[in-house]
C-alpha positions in Angstrom: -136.4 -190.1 93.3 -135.9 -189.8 89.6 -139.1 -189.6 87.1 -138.5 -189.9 83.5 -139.5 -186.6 82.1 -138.0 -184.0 79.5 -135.5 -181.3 78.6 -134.0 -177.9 79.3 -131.7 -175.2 78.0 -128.1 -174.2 78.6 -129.5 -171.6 81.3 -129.3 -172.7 84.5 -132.3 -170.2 86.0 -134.4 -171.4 88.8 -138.1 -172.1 87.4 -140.0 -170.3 89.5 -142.5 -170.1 92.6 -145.7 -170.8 91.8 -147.2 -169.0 94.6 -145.6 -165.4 93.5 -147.9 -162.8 93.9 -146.6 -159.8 92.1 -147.5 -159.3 88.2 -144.7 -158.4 86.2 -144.0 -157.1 82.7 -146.6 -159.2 80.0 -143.8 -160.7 77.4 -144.6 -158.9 73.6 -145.9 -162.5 72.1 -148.6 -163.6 74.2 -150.4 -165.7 71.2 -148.8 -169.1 72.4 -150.7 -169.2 76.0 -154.2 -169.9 74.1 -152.6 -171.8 71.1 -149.0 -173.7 71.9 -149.7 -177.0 73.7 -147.3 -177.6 76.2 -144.8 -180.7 77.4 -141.3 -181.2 78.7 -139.2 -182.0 76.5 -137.7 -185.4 76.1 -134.4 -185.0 77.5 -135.4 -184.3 80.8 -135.6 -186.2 84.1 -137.5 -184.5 87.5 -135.4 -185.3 90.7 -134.9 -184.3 93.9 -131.8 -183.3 94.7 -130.6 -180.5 97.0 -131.9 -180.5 100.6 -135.1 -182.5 98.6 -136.0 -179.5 96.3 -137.5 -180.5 93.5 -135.2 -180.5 90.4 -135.3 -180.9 86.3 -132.3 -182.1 84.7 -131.4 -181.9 81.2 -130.2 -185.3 79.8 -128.6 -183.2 76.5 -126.8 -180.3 77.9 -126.2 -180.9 81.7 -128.1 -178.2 82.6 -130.1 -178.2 85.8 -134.0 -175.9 86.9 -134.9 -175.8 90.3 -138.8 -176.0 91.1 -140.9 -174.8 94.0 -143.3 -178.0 95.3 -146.1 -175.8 93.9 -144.2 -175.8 90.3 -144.2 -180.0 90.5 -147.9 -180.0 90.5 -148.3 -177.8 87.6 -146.1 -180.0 86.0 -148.6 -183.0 86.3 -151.0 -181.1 84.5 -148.6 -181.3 81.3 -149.1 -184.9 80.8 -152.0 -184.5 77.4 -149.7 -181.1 76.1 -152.4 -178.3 77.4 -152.3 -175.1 76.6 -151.0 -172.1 79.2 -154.7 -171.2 79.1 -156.2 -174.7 79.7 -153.3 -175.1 82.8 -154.7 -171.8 84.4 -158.4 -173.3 83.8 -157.1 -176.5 86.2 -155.3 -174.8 88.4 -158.2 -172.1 89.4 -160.9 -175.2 89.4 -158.7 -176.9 91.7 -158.0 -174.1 94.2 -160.1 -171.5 96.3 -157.3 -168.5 95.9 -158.0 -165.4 93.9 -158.3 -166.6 89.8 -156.2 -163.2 88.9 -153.6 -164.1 91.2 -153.7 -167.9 90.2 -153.4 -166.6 86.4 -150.5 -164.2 86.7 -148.8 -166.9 88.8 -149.0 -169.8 86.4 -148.5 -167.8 83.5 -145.4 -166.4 84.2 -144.5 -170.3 85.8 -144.7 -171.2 82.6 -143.4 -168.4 80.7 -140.1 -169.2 83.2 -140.1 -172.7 82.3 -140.2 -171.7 78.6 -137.6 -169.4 78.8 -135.3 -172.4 80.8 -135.7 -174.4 78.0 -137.7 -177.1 79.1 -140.5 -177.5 77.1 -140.9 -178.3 73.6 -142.0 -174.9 72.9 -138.5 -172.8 71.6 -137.4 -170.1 74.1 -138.6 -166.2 73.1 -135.9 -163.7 72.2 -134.9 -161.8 75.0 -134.9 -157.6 75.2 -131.5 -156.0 76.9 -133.0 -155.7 80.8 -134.0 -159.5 80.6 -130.4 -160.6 79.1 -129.0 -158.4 82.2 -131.5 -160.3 84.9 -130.5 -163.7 83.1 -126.4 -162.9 83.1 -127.1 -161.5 86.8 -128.7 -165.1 87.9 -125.8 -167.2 86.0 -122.9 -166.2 87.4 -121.1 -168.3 84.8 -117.0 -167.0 84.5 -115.2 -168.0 81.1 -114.0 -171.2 81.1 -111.5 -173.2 79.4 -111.6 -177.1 79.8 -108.5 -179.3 79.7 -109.4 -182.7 80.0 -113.1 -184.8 81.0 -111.3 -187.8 81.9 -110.6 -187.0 85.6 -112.4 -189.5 87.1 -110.1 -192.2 85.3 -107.7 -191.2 87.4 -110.0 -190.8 90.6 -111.6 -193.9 90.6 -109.4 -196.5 91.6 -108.7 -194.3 94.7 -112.5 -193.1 95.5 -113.1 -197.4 95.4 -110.8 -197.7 97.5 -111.8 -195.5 100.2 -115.8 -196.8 99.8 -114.4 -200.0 101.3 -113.3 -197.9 104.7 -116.0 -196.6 107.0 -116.9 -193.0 106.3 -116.8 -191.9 109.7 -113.1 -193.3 109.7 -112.0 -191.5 106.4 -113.4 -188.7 107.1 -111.6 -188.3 110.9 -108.8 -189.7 109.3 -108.7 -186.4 107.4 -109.7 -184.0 109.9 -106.8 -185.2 111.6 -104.6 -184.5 109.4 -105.9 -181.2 108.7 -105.3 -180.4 112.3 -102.0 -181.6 112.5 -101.0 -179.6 109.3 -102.7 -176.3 110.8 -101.3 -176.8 113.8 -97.5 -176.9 112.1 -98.3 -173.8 110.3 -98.8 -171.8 114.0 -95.9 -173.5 115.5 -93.9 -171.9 112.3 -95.3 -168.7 112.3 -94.6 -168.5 116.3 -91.1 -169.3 115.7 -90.3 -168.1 112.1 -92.9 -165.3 111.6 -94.5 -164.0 108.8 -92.6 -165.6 105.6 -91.6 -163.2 103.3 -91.1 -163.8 99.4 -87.4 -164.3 98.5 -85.4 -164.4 95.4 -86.1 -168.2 95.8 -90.0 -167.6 95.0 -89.8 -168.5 91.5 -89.5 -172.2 92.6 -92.3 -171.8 95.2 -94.2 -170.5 92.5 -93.5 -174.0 90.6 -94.5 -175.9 93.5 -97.7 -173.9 94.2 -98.8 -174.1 90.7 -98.3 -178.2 91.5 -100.0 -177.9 94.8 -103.0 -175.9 93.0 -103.6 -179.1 90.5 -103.5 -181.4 94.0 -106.7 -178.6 95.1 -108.6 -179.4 92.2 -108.2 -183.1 92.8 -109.2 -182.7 96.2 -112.9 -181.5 95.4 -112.8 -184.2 92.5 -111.8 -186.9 94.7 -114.6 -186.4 97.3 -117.4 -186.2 94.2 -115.8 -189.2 92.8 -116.0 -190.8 96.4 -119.6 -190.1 96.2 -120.4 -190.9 93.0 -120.6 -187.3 91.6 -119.6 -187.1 88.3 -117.1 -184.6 87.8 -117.5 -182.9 83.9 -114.5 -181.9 83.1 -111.4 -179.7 84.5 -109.8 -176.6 83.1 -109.2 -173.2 84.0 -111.5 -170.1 84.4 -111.4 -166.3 84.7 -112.9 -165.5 88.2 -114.1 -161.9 88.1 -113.4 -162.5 84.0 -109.8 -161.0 85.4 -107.9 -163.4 87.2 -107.4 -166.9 85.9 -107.7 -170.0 88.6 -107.9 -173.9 88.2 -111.5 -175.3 88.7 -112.9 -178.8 88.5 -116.8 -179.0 87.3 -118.8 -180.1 90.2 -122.2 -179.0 88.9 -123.7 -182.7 89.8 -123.1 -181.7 93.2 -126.9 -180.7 92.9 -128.1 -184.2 93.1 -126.4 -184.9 96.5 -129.2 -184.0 99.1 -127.3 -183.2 102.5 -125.8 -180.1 103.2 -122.9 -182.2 104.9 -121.6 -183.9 101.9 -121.9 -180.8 99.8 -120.2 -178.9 102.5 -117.2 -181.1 102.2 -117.1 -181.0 98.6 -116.5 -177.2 98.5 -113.6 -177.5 101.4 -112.0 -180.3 100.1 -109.3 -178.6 98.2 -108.9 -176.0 101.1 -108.6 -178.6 103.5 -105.8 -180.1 101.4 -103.9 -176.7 101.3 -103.5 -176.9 105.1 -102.1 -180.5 104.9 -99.7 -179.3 102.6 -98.8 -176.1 104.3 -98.1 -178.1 107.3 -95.8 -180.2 105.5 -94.4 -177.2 104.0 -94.0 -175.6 107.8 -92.2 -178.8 108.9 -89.4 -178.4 106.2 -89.3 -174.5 107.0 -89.0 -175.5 110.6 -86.2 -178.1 110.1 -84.1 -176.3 107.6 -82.1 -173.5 107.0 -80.8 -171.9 103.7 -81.7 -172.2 100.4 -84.3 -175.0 101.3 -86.0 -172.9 104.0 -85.9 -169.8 101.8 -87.9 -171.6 99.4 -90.2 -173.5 102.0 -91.2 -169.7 103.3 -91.8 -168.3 100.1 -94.3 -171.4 99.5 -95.7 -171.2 102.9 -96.6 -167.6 102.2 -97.7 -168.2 98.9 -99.8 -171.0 100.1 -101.7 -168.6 103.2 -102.5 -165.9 100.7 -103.8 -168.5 98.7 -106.1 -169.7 101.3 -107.1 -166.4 102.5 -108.5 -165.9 99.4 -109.8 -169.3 98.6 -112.2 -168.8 102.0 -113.2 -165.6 101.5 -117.4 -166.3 100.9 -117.0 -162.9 98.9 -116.0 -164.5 96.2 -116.9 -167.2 93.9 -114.7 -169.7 95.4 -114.9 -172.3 97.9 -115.6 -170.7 101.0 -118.3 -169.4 99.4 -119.4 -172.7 98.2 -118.8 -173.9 101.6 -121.1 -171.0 103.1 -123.7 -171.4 99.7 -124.0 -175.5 100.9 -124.0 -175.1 105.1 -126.9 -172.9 104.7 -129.2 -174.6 102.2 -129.0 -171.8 99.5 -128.7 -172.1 95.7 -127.3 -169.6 93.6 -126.7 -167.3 96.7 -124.5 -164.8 94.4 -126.6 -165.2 91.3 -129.8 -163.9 93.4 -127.8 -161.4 95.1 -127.1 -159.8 92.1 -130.5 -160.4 90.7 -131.8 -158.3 93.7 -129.4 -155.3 92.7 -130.4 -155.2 88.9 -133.5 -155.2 90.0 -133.3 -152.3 92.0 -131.2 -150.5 89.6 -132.6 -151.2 86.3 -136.3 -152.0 87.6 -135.6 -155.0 85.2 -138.5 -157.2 86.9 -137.9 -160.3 89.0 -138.2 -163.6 88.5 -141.1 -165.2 89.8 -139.2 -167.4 92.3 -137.5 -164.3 94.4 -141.1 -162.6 94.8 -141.9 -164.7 97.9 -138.4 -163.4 99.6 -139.8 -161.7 102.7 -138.0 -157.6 103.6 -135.1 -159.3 105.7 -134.4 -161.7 103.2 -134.2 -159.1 99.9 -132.5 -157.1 102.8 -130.1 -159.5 103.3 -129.2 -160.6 99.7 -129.2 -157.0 98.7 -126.4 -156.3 101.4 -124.1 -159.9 100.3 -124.6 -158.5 96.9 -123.2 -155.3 97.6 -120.4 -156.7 99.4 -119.8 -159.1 96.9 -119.6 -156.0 94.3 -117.7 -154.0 96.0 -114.8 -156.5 96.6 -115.2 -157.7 93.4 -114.3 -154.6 92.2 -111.5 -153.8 94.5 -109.9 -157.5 93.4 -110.2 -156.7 90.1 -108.2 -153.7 90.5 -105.4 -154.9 92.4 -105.4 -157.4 89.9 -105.5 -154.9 87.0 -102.4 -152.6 89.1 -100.6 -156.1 89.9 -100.6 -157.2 85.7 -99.4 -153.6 84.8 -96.6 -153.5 87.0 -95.5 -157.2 85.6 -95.9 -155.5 82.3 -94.0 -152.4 83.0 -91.1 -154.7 84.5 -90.7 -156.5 81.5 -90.7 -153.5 79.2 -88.1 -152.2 80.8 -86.1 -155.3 81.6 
């Protein structure tokens, strides 16, 4: 369902639960809730998207809010551009709960909503601890796009596989999937372990190949759904190591877990089908050829070791982030720990998280930290020996 509605910012923070039921820290301008009147902007649309959640998307910059059911109501009551003062008024007329508690609620709903950009009411400037909570939230890596023409290229292919049945592409795949996997065992039975020889710089070549083929992989299965895919580049993940990505932020919009599920895995899924293929040259060769297959073969497991690891902000824990009907797993994670760090207050939307829940994202968080920082370490060692080497070479 799509209603014509208005716009939001470049921020891409969840809008908030109406129903929270903590206060938090009164912003220093407080004029505008008895004298700004209130819309959405122009530019936006309200959807549902995600497992049916309740979604604003800005037309203008991409950018998408989440709501709460509770936050689509208020947004009715924006229709004749009423004041934060006159919402509260409705709200509390309309409900039995406790007026202070419907107050701070709806205030700081709207406050949120301001703040994401979506009304036609400018943002406020933002103090140190609430440009930490918002960074925290985002979990946006440096990125540098290379082209926004990919699905040129994707969609005489994605039309067509729409003509097959899905159930038959998408066994058709698995299938392949299993037989690559099961190439990689038989080789590793019978070869071992490869090891990296002085042949790697060519595997190297081929990987970086096989990496661009990844990328296609999630773009193929967007463009087979009709996700538009922005644009493809490469960005810094951990602002440290530099990896290929393909923007899939319209993935929101698709409403099964399913689908999104195999968005995320499509470009592992297509590492095993070519790790197979590169286990059945190992297995069949010998010299030069098989040197080079096992140094790609190798190459190719690390790679997909860490690809899957949900620590990280990569596909398996895209995969993980989709299977389990969460958004922005990481970005609230780490929410949690400023929170408990700097006291920096919460967004209104996290409130509601029962004890095992903030227990729960607090402990992926601090995973997610501390092998975050253990990556960017070895990364940090692994670029000064490179350096070293070539100084002295």
């Amino acid at each position: 369902m799509r209603i014509p509605a208005a716009a939001t910012p470049r921020t891409k923070a969840a809008a908030g639960d109406a129903g929270a039921r903590h206060s938090a820290e009164a912003p220093e301008d407080t004029a505008w809730r008895d004298t700004a009147p209130l819309s959405l902007k122009t530019s936006i649309e309200q959807m549902d998207g995600i497992d049916g959640r309740p979604l604003l998307f800005d037309t203008e910059t991409g950018q998408y809010v989440a709501l709460s059911r509770a936050g689509t109501v208020i947004l009715t009551l924006l229709d004749d551009a009423p004041t934060a003062r006159e919402v509260v008024r409705r709200v509390t007329a309309s409900s039995s709960a406790d007026p202070e508690t419907i107050e701070t609620a709806v205030l700081r709903f709207l406050g949120e909503l301001r703040q994401a950009g979506v009304l036609t009411l400018a943002p406020q400037g933002q103090n140190r601890r609430q440009r930490l909570m918002k960074h925290s939230l985002r979990q946006r890596m440096p990125r540098f796009a290379l082209t926004r023409s990919v699905h040129v290229l994707l969609e005489p292919v994605a039309r067509l596989l729409r003509k097959l049945p899905v159930a038959a592409v998408v066994i058709g795949w698995l299938l392949l999937v299993a037989a690559g996997t099961t190439a990689v065992c038989v080789a590793l039975a019978e070869r071992g372990v490869p090891h990296l020889s002085s042949w790697a710089w060519i595997a190297m070549l081929l990987l970086a190949a096989q990496i661009a083929v990844h990328e296609l992989g999630h773009a193929l299965v967007c463009q087979y759904l009709r996700v538009p895919v922005r644009e493809a580049g490469i960005t810094l993940m951990l602002y440290v190591m530099p990896v290929a990505y393909v923007d899939r932020t319209d993935a929101y919009r698709v409403r099964k877990r399913a689908p999104r599920v195999l968005i995320a895995l499509a470009g592992p899924l297509s590492d095993a089908i070519w790790a197979g293929v590169t286990a059945a040259v190992l297995l069949s060769t010998h010299g030069t050829v098989a040197d080079v297959a096992g140094a790609l073969l190798y190459s190719q497991l690390f790679l997909m070791m860490i690809n899957l690891n949900p620590l990280l902000p990569s596909d398996g824990y895209q995969a993980l982030e989709s299977a389990i009907g969460s958004v922005n797993l990481r970005g609230r994670s780490f929410a949690y720990l400023t929170h408990l760090v700097t006291r920096v207050p919460l967004p209104s939307h996290l409130f509601a998280a029962s004890r095992a829940k903030r227990a729960g994202y607090l402990t992926f968080g601090g995973l997610c930290l501390a092998y975050g920082v253990f990556m960017v370490g070895a990364v940090l060692v692994s670029w000064w020996h490179i350096i070293e080497a070539v100084r002295g070479a």
